[in-house]
C-alpha positions as CSV (number, residue, x, y, z in Angstrom):
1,X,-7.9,25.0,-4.8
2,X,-11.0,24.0,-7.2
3,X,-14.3,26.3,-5.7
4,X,-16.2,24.1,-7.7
5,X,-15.2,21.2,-5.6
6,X,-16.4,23.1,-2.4
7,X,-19.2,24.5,-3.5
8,X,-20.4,20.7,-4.5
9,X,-19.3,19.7,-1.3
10,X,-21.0,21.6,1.2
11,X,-24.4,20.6,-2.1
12,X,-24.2,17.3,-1.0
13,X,-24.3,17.7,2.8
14,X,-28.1,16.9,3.5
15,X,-28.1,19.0,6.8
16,X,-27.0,22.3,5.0
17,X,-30.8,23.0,3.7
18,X,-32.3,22.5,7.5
19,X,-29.6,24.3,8.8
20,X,-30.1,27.3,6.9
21,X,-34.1,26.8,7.8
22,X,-33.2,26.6,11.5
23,X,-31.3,29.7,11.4
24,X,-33.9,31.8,9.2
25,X,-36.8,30.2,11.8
26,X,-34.7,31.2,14.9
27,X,-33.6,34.7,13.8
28,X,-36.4,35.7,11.5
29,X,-33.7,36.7,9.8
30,X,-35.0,36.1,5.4
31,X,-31.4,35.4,3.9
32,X,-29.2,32.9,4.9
33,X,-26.2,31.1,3.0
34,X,-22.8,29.0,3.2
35,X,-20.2,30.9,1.4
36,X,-16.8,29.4,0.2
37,X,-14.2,32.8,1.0
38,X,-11.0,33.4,-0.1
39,X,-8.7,36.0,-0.8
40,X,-10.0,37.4,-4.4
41,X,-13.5,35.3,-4.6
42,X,-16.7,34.8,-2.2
43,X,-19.3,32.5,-3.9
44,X,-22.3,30.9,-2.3
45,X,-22.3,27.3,-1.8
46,X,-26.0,26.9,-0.1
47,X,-28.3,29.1,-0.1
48,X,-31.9,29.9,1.2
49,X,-33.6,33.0,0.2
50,X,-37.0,34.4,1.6
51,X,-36.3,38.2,0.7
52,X,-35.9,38.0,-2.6
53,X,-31.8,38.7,-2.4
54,X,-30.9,36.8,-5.5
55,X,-28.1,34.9,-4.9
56,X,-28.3,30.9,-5.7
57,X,-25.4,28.2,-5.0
58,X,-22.3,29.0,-7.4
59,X,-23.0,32.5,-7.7
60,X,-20.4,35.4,-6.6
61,X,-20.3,38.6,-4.9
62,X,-17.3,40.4,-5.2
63,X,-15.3,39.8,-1.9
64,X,-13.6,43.3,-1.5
65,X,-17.5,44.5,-0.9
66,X,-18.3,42.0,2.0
67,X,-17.7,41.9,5.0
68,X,-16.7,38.1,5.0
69,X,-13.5,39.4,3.7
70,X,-12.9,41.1,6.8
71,X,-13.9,37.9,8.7
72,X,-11.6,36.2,6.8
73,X,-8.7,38.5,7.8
74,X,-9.9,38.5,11.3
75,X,-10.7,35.0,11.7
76,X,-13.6,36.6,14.3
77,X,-17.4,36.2,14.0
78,X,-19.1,39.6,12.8
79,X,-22.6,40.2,14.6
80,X,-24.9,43.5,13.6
81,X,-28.2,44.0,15.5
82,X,-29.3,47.3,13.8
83,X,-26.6,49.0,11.3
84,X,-28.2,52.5,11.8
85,X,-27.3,51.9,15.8
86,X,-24.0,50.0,15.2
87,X,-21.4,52.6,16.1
88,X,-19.0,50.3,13.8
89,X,-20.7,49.4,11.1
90,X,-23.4,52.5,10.5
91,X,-21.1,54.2,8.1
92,X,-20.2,51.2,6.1
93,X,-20.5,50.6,2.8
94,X,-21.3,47.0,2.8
95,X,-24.6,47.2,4.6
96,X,-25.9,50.5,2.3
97,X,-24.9,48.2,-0.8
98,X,-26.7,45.3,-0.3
99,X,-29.6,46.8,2.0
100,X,-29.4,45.2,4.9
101,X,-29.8,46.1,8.8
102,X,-29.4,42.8,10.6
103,X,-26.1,40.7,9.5
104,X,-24.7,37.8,11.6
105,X,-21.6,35.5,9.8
106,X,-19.7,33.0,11.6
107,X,-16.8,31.4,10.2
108,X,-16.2,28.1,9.0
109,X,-12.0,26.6,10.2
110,X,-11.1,23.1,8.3
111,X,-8.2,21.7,9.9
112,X,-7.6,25.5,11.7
113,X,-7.6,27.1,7.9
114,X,-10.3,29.8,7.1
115,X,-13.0,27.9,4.7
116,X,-16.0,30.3,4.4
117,X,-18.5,31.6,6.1
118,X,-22.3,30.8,7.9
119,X,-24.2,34.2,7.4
120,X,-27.2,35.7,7.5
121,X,-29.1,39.2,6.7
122,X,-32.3,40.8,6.5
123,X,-33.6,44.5,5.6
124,X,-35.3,44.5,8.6
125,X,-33.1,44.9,12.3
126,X,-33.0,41.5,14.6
127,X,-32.0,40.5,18.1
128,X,-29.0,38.8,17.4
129,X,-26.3,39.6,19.8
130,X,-27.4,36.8,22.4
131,X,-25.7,33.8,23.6
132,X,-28.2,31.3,21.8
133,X,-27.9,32.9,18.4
134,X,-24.6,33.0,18.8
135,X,-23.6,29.6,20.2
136,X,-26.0,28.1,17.7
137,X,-24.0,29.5,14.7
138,X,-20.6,28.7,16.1
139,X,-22.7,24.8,16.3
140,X,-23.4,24.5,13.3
141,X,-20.2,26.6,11.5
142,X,-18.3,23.5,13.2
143,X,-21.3,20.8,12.3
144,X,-20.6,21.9,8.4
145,X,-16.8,21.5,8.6
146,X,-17.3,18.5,10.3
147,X,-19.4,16.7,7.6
148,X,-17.0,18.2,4.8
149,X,-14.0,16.3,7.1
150,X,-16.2,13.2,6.7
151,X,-17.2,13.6,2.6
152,X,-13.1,13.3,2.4
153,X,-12.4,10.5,4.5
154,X,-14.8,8.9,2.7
155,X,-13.7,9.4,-0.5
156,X,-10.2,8.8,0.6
157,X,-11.7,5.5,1.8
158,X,-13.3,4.9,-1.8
159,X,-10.4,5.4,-3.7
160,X,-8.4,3.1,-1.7
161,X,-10.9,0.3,-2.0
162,X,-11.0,1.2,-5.8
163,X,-7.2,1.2,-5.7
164,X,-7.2,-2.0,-3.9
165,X,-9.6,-3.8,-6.1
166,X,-6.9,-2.9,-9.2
167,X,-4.0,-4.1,-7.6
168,X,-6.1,-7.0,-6.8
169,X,-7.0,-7.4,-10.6
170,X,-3.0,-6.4,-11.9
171,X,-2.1,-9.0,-9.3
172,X,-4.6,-12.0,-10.9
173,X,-3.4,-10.7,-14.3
174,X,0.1,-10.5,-13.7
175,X,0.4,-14.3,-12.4
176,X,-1.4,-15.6,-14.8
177,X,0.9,-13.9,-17.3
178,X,4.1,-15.8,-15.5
179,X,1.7,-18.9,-15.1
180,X,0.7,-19.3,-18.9
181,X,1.7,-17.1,-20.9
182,X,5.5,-17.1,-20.0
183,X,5.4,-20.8,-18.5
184,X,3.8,-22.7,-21.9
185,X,6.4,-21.8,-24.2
186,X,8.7,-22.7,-21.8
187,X,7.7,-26.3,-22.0
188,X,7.2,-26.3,-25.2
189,X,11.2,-25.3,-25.4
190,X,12.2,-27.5,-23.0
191,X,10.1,-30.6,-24.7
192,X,12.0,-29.5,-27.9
193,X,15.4,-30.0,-26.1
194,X,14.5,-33.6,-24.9
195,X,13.4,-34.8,-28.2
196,X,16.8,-33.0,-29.4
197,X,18.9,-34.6,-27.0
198,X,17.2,-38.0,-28.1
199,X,18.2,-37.5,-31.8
200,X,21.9,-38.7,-33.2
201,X,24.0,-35.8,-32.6
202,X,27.4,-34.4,-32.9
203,X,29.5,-33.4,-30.1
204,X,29.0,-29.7,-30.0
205,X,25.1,-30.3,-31.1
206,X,25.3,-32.1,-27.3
207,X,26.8,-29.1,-25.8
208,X,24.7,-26.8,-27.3
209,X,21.3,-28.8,-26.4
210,X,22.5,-29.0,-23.3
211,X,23.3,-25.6,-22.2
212,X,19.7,-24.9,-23.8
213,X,18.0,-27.2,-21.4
214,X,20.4,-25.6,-18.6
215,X,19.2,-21.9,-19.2
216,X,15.4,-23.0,-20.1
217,X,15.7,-24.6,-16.1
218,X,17.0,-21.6,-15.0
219,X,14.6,-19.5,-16.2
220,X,11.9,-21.9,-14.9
221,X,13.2,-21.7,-11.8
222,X,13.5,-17.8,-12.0
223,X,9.4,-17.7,-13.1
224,X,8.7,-19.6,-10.0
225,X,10.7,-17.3,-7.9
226,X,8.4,-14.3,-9.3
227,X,5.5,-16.0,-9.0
228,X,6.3,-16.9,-5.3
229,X,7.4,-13.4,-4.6
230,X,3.8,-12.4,-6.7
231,X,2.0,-14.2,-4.1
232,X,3.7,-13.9,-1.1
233,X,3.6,-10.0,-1.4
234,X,0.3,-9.2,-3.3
235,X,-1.2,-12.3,-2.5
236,X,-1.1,-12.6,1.5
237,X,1.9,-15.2,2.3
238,X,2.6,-18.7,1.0
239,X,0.3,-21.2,1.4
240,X,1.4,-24.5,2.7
241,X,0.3,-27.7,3.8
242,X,1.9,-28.9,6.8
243,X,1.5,-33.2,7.3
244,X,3.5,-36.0,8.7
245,X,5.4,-37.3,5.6
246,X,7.5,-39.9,5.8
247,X,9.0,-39.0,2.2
248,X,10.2,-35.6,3.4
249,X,13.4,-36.6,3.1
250,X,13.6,-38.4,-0.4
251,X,12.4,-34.8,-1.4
252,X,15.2,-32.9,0.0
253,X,17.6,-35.6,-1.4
254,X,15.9,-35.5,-4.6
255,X,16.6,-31.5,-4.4
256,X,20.3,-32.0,-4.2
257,X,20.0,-34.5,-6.8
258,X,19.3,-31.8,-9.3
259,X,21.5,-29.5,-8.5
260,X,24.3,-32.2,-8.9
261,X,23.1,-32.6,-11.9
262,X,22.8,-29.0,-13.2
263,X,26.7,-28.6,-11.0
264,X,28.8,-31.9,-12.7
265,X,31.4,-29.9,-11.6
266,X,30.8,-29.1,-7.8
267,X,30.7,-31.6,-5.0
268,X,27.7,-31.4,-2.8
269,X,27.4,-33.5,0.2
270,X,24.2,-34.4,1.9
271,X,24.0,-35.7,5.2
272,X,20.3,-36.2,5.7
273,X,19.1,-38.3,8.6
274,X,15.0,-38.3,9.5
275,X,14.5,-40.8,12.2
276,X,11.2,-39.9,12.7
277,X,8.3,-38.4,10.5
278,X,8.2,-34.6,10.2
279,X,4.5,-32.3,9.7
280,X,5.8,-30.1,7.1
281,X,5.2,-29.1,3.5
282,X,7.5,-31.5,1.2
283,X,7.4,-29.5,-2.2
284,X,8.0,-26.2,0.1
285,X,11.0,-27.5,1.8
286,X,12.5,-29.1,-1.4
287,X,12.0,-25.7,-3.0
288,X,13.6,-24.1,0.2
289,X,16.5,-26.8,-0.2
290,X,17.2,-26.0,-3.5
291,X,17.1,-22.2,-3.2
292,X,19.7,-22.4,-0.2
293,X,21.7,-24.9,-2.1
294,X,21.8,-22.8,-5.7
295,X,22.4,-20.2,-3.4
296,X,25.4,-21.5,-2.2
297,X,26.9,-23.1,-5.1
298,X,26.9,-19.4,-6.5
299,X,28.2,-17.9,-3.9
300,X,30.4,-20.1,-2.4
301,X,34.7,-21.2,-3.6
302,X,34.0,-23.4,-6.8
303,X,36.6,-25.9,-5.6
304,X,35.2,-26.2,-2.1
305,X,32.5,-28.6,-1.4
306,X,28.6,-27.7,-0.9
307,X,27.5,-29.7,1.8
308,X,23.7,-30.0,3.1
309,X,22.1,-31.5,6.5
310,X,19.1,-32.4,7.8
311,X,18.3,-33.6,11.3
312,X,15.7,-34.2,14.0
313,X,16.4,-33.6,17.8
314,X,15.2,-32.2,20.7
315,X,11.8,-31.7,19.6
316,X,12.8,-29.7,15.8
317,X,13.7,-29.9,12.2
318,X,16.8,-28.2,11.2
319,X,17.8,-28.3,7.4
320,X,21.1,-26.7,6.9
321,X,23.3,-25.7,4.0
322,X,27.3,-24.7,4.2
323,X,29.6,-23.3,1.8
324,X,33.4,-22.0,1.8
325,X,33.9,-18.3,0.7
326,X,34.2,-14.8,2.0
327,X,32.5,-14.5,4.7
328,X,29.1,-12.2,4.5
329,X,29.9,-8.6,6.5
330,X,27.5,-8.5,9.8
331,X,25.9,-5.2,8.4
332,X,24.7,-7.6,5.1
333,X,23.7,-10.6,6.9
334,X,20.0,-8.8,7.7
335,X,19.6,-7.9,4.4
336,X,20.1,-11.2,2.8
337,X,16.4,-12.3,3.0
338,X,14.9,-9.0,1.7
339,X,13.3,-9.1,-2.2
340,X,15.7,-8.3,-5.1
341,X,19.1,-8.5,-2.7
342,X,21.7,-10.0,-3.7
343,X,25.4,-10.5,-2.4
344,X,27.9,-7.8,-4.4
345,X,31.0,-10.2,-3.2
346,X,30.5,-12.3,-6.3
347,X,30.3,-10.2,-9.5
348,X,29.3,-10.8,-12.3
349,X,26.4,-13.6,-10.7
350,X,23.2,-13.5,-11.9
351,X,19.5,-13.4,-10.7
352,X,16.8,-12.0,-9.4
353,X,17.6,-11.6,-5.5
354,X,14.6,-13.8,-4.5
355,X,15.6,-17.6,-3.8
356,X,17.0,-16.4,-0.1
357,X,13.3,-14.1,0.5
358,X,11.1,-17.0,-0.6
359,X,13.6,-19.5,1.4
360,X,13.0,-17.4,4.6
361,X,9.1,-17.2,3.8
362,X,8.8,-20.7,3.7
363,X,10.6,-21.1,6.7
364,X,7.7,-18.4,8.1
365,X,5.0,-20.0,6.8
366,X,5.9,-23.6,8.8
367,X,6.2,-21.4,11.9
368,X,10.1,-21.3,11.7
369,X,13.1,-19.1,11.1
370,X,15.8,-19.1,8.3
371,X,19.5,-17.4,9.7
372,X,22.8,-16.7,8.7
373,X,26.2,-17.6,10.6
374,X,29.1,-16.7,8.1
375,X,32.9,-16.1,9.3
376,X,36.1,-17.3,7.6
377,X,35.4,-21.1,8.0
378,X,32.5,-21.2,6.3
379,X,28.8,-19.3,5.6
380,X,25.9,-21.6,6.7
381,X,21.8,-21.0,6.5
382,X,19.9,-22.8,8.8
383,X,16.2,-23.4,8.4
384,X,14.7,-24.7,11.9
385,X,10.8,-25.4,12.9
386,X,9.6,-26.7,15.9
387,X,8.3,-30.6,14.9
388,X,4.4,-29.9,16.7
């Protein structure tokens, strides 16, 4: 606990000085302060002073000779009219110490623990055990805790904007990292290869240009997936463009066209049939195509074919892709489309766990849903949007 901290606190809660004025106006009472309490310290936080009593905010009494310590222990407001008449309190030592004959401290709860106190003396006797004086007290013992409750929420609230105003700035710097600084020697590598693969060269010169140009796309495809995931999480959600494009399909086909390229080895079928226009985002659904397919070409039997299908009936687009392989255990299947998880029936396959989440995030983003059905036959993702 930092007294410091409190005694600041309760500094910068405007109605603190009027309330002490009130109270010395109401009682006649000449002394009247805000003390932070605890078991080994009592130190004034606010403090008016018309006798003289010479205590100022952030000095200390020692707590064993107040009676706030026993008000702390007691948790009960302490109220003397006259010490010399006060059967309890004539003989104490507290009042004789400090020379006082008229006391009143009400304590201060935050959150039901003990805080401090609201107190007040004066050498002179007062009428203090009344229903007003003492309801007024509790008022403004509750008032104080009150606007200390507020000074935190408020700075709770500050720090979170300041908190979100970094992430904000991290997330601005962090994309353009992957958008420049990572993505321009990329091309510049992958420019090299071309010119490379242009030049006379020997047979394993071809293989090893080639599987250059193979990883460099991979890892451009992996910088897009983080960017994606970069905007989609920190940024709000993907942002598409939804119109009636009659080339939606040449994009989807042009999709599997790479990955044949990129899979000489792996038969992929397409079965892609538009017959009428469909209001959706071209690049997004390509780039959902090609996650499913890369998706299933990794995961799938490598001497079963790949097959993709794309249809429009009954009022919606469905884009579907298939594969042979284990089938994907029930308790899995709602994981799939989570960030960073990937399937652990196929070891040894890399990547970052993010082609199926941005897939199903496009398929959000067109008002749509991406699912699973997977048993022995085969393991199938199915994107499906209403057409309007």
């Amino acid at each position: 606990m930092d007294i410091a901290e409190d005694v600041d606190a309760i500094g910068r809660i405007e109605v603190v000085p009027m309330i002490l004025e009130v109270i010395c106006r109401t009682t006649g009472m000449g002394f009247a302060a805000v003390a932070r309490v605890t078991e080994d310290r009592w130190v004034a936080c606010a403090v008016r002073d018309e006798i003289a009593f010479g205590l100022a905010p952030g000095d200390e009494l020692a707590v064993g000779t107040t009676i706030c310590d026993e008000i702390r222990k007691s948790g009960q407001a302490v109220v003397i009219d006259h010490v010399s008449e006060d059967p309890e309190f004539r003989g104490h030592p507290t009042p004789a110490q400090y020379g006082f004959q008229s006391y009143i401290s009400q304590p201060i709860f935050r959150d039901g623990i003990f805080f401090g106190t609201l107190c007040a003396i004066d050498p002179k006797p007062a009428q203090l055990k009344n229903p007003q004086v003492m309801g007024m007290f509790k008022l403004f013992a509750d008032l104080i805790a009150q606007h200390m409750d507020t000074q935190d929420r408020l700075a709770k609230s500050e720090a979170a904007l300041l908190s979100e105003r970094q992430a904000a700035e991290l997330r601005e710097q962090f994309i353009a990292v992957l958008g420049h600084d990572l993505r321009n020697p990329l091309a510049s590598i992958q420019a090299g290869g071309r010119l490379l693969a242009r030049t006379p060269l020997d047979a394993r010169a071809v293989t090893l240009v080639g599987a250059m140009q193979a990883s460099v796309n991979r890892m451009a495809g992996l910088i897009d997936n983080v960017m994606d995931f970069a905007r989609a999480r920190l940024g709000g959600g993907f942002e598409i463009e939804r119109r009636s494009d009659p080339g939606l399909q040449e994009a989807i086909q042009q999709a599997v066209d790479e990955l044949r390229l990129a899979h000489p080895d792996r038969v992929i079928l397409a079965d892609l049939d538009l017959s009428e226009p469909v209001a959706a985002d071209r690049a997004r659904v390509a780039q959902l195509t090609s996650n499913l397919l890369a998706n299933a070409l990794r995961h799938g039997e490598d001497g079963a074919p790949v097959s993709v299908r794309a249809r429009v009936a009954g009022g919606r687009f469905e884009l579907s892709v298939a594969n042979q392989g284990p089938p994907i255990p029930p308790e899995r299947q709602s994981m799939l489309f989570r960030p960073f998880e990937r399937a652990e029936h196929h070891h040894g396959q890399q990547g970052l766990g993010l082609g199926l989440y941005i897939a199903a995030e496009i398929a959000r983003a067109h008002g749509g849903t991406l699912g699973v059905a997977s048993d022995a036959t085969e393991t199938r993702f199915t994107f499906a949007m209403p057409l309007s």
